[in-house]
KEVO-76337 format. One record per atom (N, C-alpha, C): residue in three letters; x, y, z. Coordinates in pm, whole numbers, plus 50000, padded with zeros to 5 digits. Layout:
BEGIN
AlaXYZ...
***
This chain:
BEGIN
Unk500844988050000Unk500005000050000Unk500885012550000Unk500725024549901Unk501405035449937Unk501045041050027Unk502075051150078Unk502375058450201Unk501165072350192Unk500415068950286Unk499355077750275Unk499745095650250Unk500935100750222Unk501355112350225Unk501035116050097Unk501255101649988Unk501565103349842Unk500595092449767Unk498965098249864Unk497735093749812Unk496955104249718Unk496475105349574Unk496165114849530Unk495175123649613Unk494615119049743Unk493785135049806Unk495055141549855Unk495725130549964Unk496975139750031Unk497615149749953Unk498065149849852Unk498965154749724Unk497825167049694Unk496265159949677Unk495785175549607Unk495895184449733Unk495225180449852Unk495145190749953Unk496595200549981Unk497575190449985Unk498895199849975Unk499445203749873Unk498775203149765Unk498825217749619Unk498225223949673Unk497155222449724Unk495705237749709Unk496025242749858Unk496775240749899Unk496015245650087Unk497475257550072Unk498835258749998Unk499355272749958Unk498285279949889Unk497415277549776Unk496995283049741Unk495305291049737Unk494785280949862Unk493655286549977Unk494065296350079Unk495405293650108Unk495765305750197Unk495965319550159Unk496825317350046Unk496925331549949Unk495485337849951Unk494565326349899Unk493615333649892Unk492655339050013Unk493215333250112Unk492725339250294Unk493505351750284Unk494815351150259Unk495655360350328Unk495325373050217Unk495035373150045Unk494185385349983Unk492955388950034Unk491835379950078Unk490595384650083Unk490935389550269Unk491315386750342Unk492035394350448Unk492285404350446Unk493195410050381Unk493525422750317Unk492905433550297Unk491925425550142Unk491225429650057Unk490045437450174Unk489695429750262Unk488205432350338Unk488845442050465Unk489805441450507Unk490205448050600Unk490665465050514Unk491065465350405Unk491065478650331Unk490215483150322Unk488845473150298Unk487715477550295Unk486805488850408Unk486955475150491Unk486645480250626Unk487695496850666Unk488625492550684Unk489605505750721Unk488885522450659Unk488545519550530Unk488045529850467Unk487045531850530Unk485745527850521Unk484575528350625Unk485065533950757Unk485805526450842Unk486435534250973Unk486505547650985Unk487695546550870Unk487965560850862Unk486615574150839Unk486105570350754Unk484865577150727Unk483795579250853Unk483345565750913Unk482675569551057Unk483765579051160Unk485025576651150Unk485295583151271Unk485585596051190Unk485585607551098Unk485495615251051Unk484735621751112Unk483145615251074Unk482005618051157Unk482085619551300Unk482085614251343Unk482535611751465Unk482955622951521Unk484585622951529Unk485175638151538Unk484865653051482Unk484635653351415Unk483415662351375Unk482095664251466Unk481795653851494Unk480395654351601Unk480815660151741Unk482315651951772Unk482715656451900Unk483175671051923Unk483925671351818Unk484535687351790Unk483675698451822Unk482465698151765Unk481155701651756Unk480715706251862Unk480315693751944Unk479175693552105Unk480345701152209Unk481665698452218Unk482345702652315Unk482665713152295Unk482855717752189Unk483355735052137Unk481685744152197Unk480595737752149Unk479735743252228Unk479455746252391Unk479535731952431Unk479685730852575Unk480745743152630Unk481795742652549Unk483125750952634Unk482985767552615Unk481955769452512Unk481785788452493Unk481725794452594Unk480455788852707Unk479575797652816Unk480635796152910Unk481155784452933Unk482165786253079Unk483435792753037Unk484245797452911Unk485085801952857Unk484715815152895Unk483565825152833Unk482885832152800Unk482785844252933Unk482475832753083Unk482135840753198Unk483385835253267Unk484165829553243Unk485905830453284Unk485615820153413Unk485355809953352Unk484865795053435Unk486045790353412Unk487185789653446Unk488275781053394Unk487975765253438Unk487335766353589Unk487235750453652Unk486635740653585Unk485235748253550Unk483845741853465Unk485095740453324Unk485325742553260Unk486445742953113Unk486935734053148Unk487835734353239Unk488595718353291Unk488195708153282Unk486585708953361Unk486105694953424Unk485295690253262Unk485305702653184Unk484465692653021Unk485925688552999Unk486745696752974Unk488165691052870Unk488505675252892Unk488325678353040Unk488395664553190Unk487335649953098Unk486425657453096Unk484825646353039Unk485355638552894Unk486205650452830Unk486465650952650Unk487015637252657Unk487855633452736Unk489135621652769Unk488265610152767Unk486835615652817Unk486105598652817Unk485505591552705Unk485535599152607Unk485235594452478Unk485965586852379Unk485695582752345Unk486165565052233Unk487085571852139Unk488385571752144Unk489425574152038Unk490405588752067Unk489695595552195Unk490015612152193Unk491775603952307Unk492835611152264Unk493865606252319Unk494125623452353Unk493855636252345Unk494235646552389Unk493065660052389Unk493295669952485Unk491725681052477Unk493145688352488Unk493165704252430Unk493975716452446Unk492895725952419Unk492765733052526Unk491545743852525Unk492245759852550Unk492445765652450Unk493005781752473Unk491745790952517Unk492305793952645Unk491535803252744Unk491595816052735Unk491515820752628Unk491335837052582Unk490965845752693Unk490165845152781Unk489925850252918Unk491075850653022Unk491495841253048Unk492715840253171Unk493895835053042Unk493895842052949Unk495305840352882Unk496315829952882Unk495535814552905Unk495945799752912Unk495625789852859Unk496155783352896Unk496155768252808Unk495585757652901Unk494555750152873Unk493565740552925Unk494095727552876Unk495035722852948Unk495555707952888Unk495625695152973Unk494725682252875Unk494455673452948Unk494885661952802Unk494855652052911Unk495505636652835Unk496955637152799Unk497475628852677Unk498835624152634Unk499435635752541Unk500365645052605Unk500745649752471Unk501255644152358Unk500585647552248Unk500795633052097Unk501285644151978Unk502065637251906Unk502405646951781Unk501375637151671Unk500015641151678Unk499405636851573Unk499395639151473Unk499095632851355Unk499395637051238Unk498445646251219Unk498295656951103Unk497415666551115Unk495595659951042Unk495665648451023Unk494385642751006Unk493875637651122Unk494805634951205Unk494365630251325Unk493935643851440Unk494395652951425Unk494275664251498Unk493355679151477Unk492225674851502Unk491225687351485Unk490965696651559Unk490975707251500Unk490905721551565Unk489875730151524Unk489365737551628Unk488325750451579Unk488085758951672Unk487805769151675Unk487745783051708Unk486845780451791Unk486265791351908Unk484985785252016Unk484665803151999Unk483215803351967Unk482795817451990Unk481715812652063Unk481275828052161Unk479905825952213Unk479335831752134Unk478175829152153Unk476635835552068Unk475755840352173Unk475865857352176Unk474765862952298Unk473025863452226Unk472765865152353Unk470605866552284Unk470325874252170Unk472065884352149Unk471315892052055Unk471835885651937Unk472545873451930Unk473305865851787Unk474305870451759Unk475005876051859Unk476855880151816Unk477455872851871Unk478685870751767Unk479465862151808Unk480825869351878Unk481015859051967Unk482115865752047Unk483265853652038Unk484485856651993Unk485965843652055Unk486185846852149Unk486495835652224Unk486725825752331Unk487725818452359Unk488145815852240Unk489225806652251Unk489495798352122Unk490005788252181Unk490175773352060Unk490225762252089Unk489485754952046Unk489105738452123Unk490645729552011Unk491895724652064Unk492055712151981Unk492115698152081Unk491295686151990Unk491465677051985Unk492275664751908Unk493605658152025Unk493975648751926Unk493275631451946Unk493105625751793Unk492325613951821Unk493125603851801Unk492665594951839Unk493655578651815Unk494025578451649Unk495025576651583Unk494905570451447Unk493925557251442Unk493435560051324Unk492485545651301Unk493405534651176Unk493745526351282Unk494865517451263Unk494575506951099Unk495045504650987Unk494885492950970Unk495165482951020Unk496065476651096Unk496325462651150Unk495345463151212Unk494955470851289Unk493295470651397Unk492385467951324Unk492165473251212Unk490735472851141Unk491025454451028Unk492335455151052Unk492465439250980Unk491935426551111Unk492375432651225Unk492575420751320Unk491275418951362Unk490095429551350Unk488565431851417Unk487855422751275Unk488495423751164Unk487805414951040Unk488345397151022Unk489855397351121Unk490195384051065Unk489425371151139Unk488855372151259Unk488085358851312Unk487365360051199Unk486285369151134Unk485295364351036Unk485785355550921Unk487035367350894Unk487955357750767Unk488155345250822Unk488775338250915Unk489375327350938Unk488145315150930Unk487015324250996Unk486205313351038Unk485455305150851Unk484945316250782Unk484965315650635Unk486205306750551Unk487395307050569Unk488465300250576Unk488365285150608Unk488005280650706Unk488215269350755Unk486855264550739Unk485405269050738Unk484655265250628Unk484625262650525Unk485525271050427Unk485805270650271Unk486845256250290Unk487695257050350Unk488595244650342Unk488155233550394Unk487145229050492Unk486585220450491Unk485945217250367Unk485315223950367Unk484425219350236Unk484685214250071Unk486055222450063Unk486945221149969Unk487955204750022Unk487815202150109Unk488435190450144Unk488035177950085Unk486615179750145Unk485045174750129Unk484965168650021Unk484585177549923Unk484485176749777Unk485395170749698Unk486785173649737Unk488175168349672Unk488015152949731Unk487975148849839Unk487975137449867Unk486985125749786Unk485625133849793Unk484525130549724Unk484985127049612Unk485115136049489Unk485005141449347Unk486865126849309Unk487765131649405Unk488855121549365Unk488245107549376Unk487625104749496Unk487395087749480Unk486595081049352Unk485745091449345Unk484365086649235Unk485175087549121Unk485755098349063Unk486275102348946Unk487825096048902Unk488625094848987Unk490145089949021Unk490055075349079Unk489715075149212Unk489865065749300Unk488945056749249Unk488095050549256Unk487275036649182Unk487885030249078Unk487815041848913Unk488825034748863Unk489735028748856Unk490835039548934Unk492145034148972Unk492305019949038Unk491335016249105Unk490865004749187Unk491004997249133Unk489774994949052Unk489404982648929Unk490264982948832Unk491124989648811Unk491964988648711Unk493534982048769Unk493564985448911Unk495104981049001Unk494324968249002Unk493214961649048Unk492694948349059Unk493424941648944Unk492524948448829Unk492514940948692Unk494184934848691Unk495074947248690Unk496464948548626Unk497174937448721Unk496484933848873Unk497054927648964Unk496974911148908Unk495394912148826Unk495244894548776Unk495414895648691Unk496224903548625Unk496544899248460Unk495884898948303Unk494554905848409Unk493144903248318Unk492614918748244Unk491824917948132Unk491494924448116Unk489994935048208Unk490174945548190Unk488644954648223Unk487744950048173Unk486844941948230Unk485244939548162Unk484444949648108Unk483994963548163Unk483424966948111Unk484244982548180Unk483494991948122Unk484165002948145Unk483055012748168Unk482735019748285Unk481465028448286Unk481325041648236Unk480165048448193Unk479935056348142Unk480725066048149Unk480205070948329Unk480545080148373Unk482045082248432Unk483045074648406Unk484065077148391Unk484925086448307Unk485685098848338Unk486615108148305Unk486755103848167Unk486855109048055Unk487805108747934Unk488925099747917Unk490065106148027Unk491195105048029Unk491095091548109Unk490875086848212Unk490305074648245Unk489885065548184Unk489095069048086Unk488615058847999Unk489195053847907Unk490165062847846Unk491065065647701Unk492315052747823Unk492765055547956Unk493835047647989Unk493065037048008Unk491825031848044Unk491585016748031Unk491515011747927Unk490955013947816Unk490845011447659Unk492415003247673Unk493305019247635Unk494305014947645Unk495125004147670Unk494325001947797Unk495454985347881Unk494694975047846Unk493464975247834Unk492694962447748Unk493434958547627Unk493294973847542Unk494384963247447Unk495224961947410Unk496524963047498Unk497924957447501Unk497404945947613Unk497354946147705Unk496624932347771Unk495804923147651Unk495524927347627Unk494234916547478Unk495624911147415Unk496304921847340Unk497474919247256Unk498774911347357Unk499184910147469Unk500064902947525Unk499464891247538Unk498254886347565Unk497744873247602Unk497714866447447Unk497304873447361Unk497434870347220Unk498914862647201Unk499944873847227Unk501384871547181Unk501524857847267Unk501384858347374Unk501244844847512Unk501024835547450Unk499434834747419Unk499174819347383Unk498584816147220Unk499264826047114Unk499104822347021Unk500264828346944Unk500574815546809Unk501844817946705Unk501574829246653Unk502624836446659Unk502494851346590Unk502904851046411Unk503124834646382Unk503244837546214Unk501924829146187Unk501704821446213Unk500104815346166Unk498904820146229Unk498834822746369Unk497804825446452Unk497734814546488Unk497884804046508Unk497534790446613Unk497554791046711Unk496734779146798Unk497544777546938Unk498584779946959Unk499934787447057Unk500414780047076Unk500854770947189Unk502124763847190Unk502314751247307Unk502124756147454Unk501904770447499Unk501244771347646Unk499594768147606Unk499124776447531Unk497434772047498Unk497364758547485Unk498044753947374Unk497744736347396Unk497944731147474Unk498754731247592Unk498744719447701Unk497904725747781Unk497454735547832Unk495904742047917Unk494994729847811Unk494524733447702Unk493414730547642Unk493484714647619Unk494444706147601Unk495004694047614Unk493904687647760Unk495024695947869Unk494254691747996Unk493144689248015Unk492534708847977Unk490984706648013Unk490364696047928Unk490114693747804Unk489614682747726Unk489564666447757Unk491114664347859Unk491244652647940Unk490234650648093Unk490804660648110Unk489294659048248Unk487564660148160Unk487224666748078Unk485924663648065Unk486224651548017Unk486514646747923Unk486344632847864Unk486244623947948Unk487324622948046Unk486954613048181Unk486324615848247Unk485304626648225Unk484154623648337Unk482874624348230Unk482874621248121Unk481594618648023Unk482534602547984Unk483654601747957Unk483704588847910Unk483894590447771Unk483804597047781Unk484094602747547Unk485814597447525Unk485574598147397Unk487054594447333Unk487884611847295Unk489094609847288Unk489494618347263Unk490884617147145Unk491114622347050Unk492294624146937Unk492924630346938Unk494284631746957Unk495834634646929Unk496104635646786Unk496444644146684Unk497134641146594Unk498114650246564Unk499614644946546Unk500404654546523Unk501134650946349Unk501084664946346Unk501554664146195Unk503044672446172Unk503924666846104Unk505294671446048Unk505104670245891Unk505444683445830Unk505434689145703Unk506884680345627Unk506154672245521Unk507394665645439Unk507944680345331Unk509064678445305Unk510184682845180Unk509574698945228Unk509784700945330Unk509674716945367Unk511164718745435Unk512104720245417Unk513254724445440Unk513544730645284Unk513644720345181Unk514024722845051Unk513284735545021Unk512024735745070Unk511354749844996Unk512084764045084Unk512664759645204Unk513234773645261Unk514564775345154Unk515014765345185Unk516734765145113Unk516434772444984Unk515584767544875Unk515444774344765Unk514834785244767Unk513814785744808Unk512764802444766Unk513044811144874Unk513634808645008Unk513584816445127Unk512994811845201Unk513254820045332Unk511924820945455Unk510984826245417Unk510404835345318Unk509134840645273Unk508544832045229Unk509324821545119Unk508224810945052Unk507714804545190Unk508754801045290Unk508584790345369Unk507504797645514Unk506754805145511Unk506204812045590Unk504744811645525Unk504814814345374Unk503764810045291Unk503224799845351Unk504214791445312Unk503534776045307Unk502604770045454Unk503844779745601Unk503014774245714Unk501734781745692Unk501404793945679Unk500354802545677Unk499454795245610Unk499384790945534Unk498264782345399Unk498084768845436Unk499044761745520Unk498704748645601Unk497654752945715Unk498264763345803Unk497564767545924Unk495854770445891Unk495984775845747Unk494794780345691Unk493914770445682Unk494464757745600Unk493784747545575Unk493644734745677Unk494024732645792Unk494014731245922Unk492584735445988Unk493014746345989Unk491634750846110Unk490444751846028Unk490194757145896Unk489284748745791Unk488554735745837Unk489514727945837Unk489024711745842Unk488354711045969Unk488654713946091Unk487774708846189Unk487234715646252Unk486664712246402Unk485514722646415Unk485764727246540Unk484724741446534Unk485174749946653Unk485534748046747Unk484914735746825Unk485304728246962Unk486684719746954Unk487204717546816Unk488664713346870Unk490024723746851Unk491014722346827Unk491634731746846Unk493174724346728Unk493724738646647Unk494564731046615Unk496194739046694Unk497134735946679Unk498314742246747Unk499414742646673Unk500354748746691Unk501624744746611Unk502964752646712Unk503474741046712Unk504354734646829Unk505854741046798Unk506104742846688Unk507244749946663Unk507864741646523Unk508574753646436Unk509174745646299Unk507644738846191Unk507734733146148Unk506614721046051Unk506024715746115Unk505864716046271Unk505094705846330Unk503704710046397Unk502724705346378Unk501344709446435Unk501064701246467Unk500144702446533Unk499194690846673Unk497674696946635Unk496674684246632Unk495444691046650Unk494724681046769Unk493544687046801Unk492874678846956Unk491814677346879Unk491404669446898Unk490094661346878Unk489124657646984Unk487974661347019Unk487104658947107Unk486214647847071Unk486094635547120Unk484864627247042Unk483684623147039Unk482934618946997Unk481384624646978Unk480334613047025Unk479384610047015Unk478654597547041Unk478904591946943Unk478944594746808Unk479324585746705Unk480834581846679Unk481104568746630Unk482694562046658Unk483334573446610Unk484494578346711Unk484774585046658Unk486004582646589Unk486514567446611Unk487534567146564Unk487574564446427Unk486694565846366Unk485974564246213Unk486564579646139Unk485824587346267Unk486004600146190Unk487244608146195Unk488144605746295Unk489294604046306Unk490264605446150Unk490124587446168Unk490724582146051Unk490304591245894Unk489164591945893Unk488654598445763Unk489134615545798Unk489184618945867Unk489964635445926Unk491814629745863Unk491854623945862Unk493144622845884Unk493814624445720Unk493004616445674Unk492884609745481Unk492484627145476Unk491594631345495Unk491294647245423Unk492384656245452Unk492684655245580Unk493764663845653Unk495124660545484Unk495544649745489Unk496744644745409Unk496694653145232Unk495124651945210Unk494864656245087Unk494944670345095Unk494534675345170Unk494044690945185Unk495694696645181Unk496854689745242Unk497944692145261Unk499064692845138Unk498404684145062Unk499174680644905Unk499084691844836Unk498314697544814Unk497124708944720Unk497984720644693Unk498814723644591Unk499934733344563Unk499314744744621Unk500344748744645Unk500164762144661Unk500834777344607Unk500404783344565Unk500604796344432Unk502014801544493Unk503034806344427Unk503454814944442Unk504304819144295Unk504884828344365Unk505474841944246Unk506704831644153Unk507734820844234Unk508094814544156Unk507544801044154Unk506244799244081Unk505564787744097Unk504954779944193Unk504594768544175Unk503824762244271Unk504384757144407Unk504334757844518Unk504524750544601Unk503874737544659Unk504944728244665Unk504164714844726Unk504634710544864Unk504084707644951Unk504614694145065Unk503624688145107Unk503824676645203Unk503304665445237Unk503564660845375Unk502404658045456Unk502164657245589Unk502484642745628Unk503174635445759Unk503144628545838Unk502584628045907Unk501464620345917Unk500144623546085Unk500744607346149Unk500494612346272Unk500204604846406Unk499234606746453Unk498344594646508Unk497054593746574Unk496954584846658Unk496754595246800Unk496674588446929Unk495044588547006Unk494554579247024Unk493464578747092Unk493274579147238Unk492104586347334Unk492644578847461Unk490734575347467Unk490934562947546Unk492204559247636Unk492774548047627Unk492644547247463Unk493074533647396Unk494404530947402Unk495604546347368Unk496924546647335Unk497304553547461Unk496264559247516Unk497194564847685Unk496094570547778Unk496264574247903Unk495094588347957Unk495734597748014Unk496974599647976Unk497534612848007Unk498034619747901Unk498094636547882Unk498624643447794Unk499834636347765Unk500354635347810Unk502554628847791Unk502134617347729Unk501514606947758Unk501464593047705Unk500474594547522Unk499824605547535Unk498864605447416Unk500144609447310Unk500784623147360Unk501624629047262Unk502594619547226Unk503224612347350Unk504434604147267Unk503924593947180Unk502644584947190Unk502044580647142Unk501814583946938Unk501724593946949Unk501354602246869Unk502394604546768Unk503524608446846Unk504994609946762Unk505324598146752Unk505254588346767Unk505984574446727Unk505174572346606Unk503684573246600Unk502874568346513Unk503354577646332Unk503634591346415Unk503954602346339Unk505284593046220Unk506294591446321Unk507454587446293Unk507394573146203Unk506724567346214Unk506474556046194Unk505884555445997Unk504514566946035Unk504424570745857Unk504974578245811Unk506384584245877Unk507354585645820Unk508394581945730Unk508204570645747Unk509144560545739Unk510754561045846Unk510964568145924Unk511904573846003Unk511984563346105Unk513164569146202Unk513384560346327Unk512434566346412Unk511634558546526Unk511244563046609Unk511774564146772Unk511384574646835Unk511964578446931Unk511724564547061Unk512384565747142Unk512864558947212Unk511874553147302Unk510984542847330Unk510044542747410Unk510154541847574Unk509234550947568Unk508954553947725Unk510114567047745Unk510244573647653Unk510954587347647Unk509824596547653Unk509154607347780Unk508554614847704Unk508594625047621Unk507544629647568Unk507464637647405Unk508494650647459Unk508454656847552Unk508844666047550Unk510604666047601Unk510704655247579Unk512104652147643Unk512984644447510Unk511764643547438Unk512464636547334Unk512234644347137Unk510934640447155Unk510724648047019Unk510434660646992Unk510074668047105Unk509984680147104Unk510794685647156Unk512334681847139Unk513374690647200Unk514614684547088Unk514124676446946Unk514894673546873Unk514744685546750Unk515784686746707Unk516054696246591Unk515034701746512Unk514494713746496Unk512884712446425Unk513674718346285Unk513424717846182Unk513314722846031Unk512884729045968Unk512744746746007Unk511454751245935Unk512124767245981Unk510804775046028Unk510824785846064Unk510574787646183Unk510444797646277Unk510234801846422Unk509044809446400
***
């Protein structure tokens, strides 16, 4: 199992979670600039409002040379939300009214205005001068009063984005990937492939079906005739031996070696001689029927299986065998004339001549050898120790 670090959610979440933050740490920003502006604007107001009420308040006690009453508002001014300084010029007692932090505010931060009284009859009289300095209205403050909202939005968005990725990868990524690590694990092809599977998903199962289709091909069949070959035939050998012994049916062996097929390589080439297997192979699987199978074992030599029927089959056998011989004679065309050769069959029955694959085949090659006119191999040698590991004559 891979290391859960370098599972495709793990991997997406740690692409996107730099790039969820960026986007926390802009819209952070973004909303706290926002906000800041607004700030600024209410406390505009604000100071302005204050500037306002206290410059009023401070005329009448300025006015009748109240310095105490002046104090105790300047005193009051301090209790208000953001005011960090009151300086009240006492035009009457020729002083300065100073309360809170002396601050070198910037001059946006620091408002000033003139204080006149207004008598019953509507004249204005100076008094003095009210300044107030106010807190700066901070951005980091106006970021840090917006970031729980941000964060909390944040870790909602990333849950959810988790959520979905986890989701959207298994269904879309993860399943496939599944059935397809299964498949690739048994060697087998994808049965079926669902709809709703990705493009690109689908395009890579196709894909492995058929180089998988095409390796099992190359596996168990000759890549110059298309036959069985000798891994397919001894599977299909087998299975055909166990049903027969449990129905009791007969079963046929016949192996065939191609006469005066060396001479046709020596003279015309390996092309003529590739012809010739191709057009045997042709006329081979022709002759019998879907349920048996023919093979070719390597060089001129083919094997076919015979399954047998309620009717004798060793009748039909024999008469397979006479057609097989003729069908084999039958020139064949080429560019420098006709080609001829001529088959050697062996015919093994079971469980007349054996009941095991090894005993049918050697069976088979002696009989082979025999309408050969040749020596035959050694008895009680098996086939694969003996005739199928002797010199073959032909092509690969």
């Amino acid at each position: 199992m891979p290391h859960s670090s370098r599972t495709l959610h793990a991997r997406f979440v740690r692409q996107l979670l730099p790039v969820l933050t960026l986007a926390f740490v802009l819209a952070a920003l973004g909303t706290a600039w926002v906000n800041l502006r607004h700030q600024r604007s209410d406390a505009e107001n604000q100071r302005q409002q204050t500037l306002q009420v206290f410059g009023t308040a401070l005329s009448k006690p300025l006015r009748d040379c109240d310095s105490a009453t002046a104090t105790s508002i300047a005193q009051a001014m301090l209790l208000q939300p953001q005011v960090r300084s009151v300086t009240v010029e006492d035009q009457c007692a020729q002083s300065l009214i100073q309360t809170g932090a002396a601050t070198r505010a910037p001059s946006s931060d620091l408002l000033h205005a003139p204080l006149h009284y207004v008598d019953e009859a509507g004249a204005r009289h100076p008094v003095g001068e009210l300044r107030i300095g106010f807190a700066p209205v901070s951005f980091i403050d106006s970021a840090f009063e917006t970031l729980a909202l941000q964060l909390v939005i944040f870790i909602a968005m990333l849950q959810a984005v988790i959520t979905s990725a986890a989701w959207a990868l298994e269904r879309i990524i993860g399943q496939p990937l599944h059935l397809l690590r299964q498949a690739m694990r048994s060697h087998r092809t994808l049965e079926s492939v669902p709809a709703h599977w990705a493009a690109e998903i689908t395009e890579v199962a196709q894909t492995y079906n058929t180089q998988v289709n095409e390796l099992q091909r190359l596996a168990h069949y000759d890549a110059l005739t298309g036959l069985a070959n000798r891994t397919l035939f001894d599977s299909h050998l087998q299975r055909c031996l166990r049903r027969v012994q449990r129905r009791e049916n007969a079963l046929h062996v016949l192996v065939l070696d191609l006469d005066d097929f060396k001479p046709i390589n020596d003279r015309h080439g390996h092309q003529a001689g590739d012809l010739v297997l191709q057009t045997i192979a042709a006329r081979l699987q022709a002759m019998v029927r879907p349920t048996d199978m023919v093979a070719r074992l390597g060089g001129d030599e083919f094997v076919i299986v015979l399954s047998g029927g309620e009717t004798d089959p060793a009748l039909d056998a024999h008469a397979l065998l006479q057609r097989l011989q003729h069908s084999i004679a039958q020139p064949i065309a080429h560019r420098h004339g006709q080609l001829q050769v001529h088959a050697s069959v062996g015919l093994a029955t079971y469980p007349h001549d054996g009941n095991t694959a090894q005993a049918l085949l050697a069976h088979a090659d002696q009989a082979m050898y025999a309408a050969k006119g040749g020596a035959t191999p050694r008895a009680g040698i098996p086939r694969q120790d003996a005739a199928w590991t002797r010199q073959q004559v032909g092509n690969r």
